[in-house]
N, C-alpha and C positions, 0 to 999 in steps of 0.2 A: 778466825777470819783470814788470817795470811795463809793455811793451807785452802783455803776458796781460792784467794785472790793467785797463788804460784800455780795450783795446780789444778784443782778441780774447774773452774773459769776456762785454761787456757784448755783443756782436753776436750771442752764442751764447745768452745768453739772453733777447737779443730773439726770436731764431730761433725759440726753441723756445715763446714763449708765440704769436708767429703762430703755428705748425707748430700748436699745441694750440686756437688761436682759429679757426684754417679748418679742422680738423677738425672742432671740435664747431657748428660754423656750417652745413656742407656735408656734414656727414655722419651727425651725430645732430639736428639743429633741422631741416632743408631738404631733405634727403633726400629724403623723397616726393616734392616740389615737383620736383624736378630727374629725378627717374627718372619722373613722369607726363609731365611735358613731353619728356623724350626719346623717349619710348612714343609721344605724340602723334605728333612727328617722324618715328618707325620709324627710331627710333636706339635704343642703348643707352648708356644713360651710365655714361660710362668710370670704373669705380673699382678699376681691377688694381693690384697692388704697384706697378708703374712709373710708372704718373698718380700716384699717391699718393710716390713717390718725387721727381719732377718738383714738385711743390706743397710738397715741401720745401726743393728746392733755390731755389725761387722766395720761399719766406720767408727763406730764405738771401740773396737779392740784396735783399729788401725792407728786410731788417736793415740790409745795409751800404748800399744806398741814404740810409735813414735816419741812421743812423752818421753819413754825410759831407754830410749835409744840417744836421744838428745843428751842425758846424765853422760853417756859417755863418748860418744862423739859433735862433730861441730856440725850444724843443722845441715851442710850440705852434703854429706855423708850419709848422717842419718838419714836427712829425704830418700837417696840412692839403693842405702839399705834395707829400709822398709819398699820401696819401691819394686825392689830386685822379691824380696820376698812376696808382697801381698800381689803383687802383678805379675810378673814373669814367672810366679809358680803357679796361679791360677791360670795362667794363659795353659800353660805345659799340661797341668789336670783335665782341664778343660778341651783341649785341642788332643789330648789322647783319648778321651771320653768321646771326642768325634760330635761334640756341642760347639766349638770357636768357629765362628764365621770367620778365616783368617785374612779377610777383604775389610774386616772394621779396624784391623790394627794399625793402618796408616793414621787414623784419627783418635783410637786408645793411646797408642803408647804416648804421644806428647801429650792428649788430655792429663793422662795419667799421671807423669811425667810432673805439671804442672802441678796436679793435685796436691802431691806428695811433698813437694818444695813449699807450696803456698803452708800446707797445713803443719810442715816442719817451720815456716814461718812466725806462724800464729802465734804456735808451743812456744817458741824462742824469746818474742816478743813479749807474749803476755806474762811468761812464767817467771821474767826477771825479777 
C-alpha cells in the first residue's frame, strides 16, 4: 500500500494533469495553429485515437521521468530539467523536421513551462 500511496498515486496523477495540460494546449488553445500549418505543409495533422493514445503514454514517461528526477533534485530543477528535455528537444526535432509552427511557442513555452512545475508539484506533494 505505501508503494501506491509514494509512488504509483503520485505518477498517476501527474500523468493525468499532463495528459489534461497537452490536451487543452494542442487541442482546444493551438489547434488552428497546428492544422493551418500542416495544411501549409499538405499534411494533415495527426489527431486519430492512436496519436492521442501515444501523447498519453508520453505524459506517462514524462511523469516517471520526473518522479526519478525528483530522487535527486529539488522539484524546481527537476521541473527545469525534464522541461529542457521533453520540450526544448522536441521543439529542436520537430522544428528541424520542418513540423513546428514556431508562431505557437509564445503560448507553449509558458504552457509548458507551467506543466512541468505543476506536475513536479504533484510528485513532490503526494509522494511524501
Amino acid at each position: 500500500m505505501e508503494l501506491f500511496r509514494k509512488t504509483v498515486l503520485p505518477i498517476l496523477a501527474a500523468t493525468a494533469w499532463i495528459g489534461a495540460s497537452e490536451f487543452f494546449r494542442n487541442e482546444v488553445l493551438l489547434k488552428s495553429h497546428w492544422v493551418d500549418h500542416y495544411r501549409g505543409l499538405g499534411l494533415v495533422f495527426p489527431s486519430e485515437p492512436l496519436n492521442g493514445a501515444v501523447w498519453g503514454l508520453w505524459s506517462l514517461l514524462l511523469a516517471i521521468a520526473i518522479f526519478i528526477m525528483l530522487k535527486k533534485f529539488t522539484p524546481l530543477r527537476a521541473a527545469l530539467l525534464a522541461w529542457f528535455v521533453a520540450f526544448v528537444m522536441m521543439w529542436v526535432v520537430i522544428g528541424n523536421m520542418g513540423v513546428l509552427p514556431a508562431g505557437l511557442l509564445y503560448a507553449a513555452v509558458p504552457l509548458s513551462l507551467l506543466e512541468t512545475f505543476v506536475a513536479a508539484f504533484i510528485i513532490a506533494r503526494l509522494g511524501k
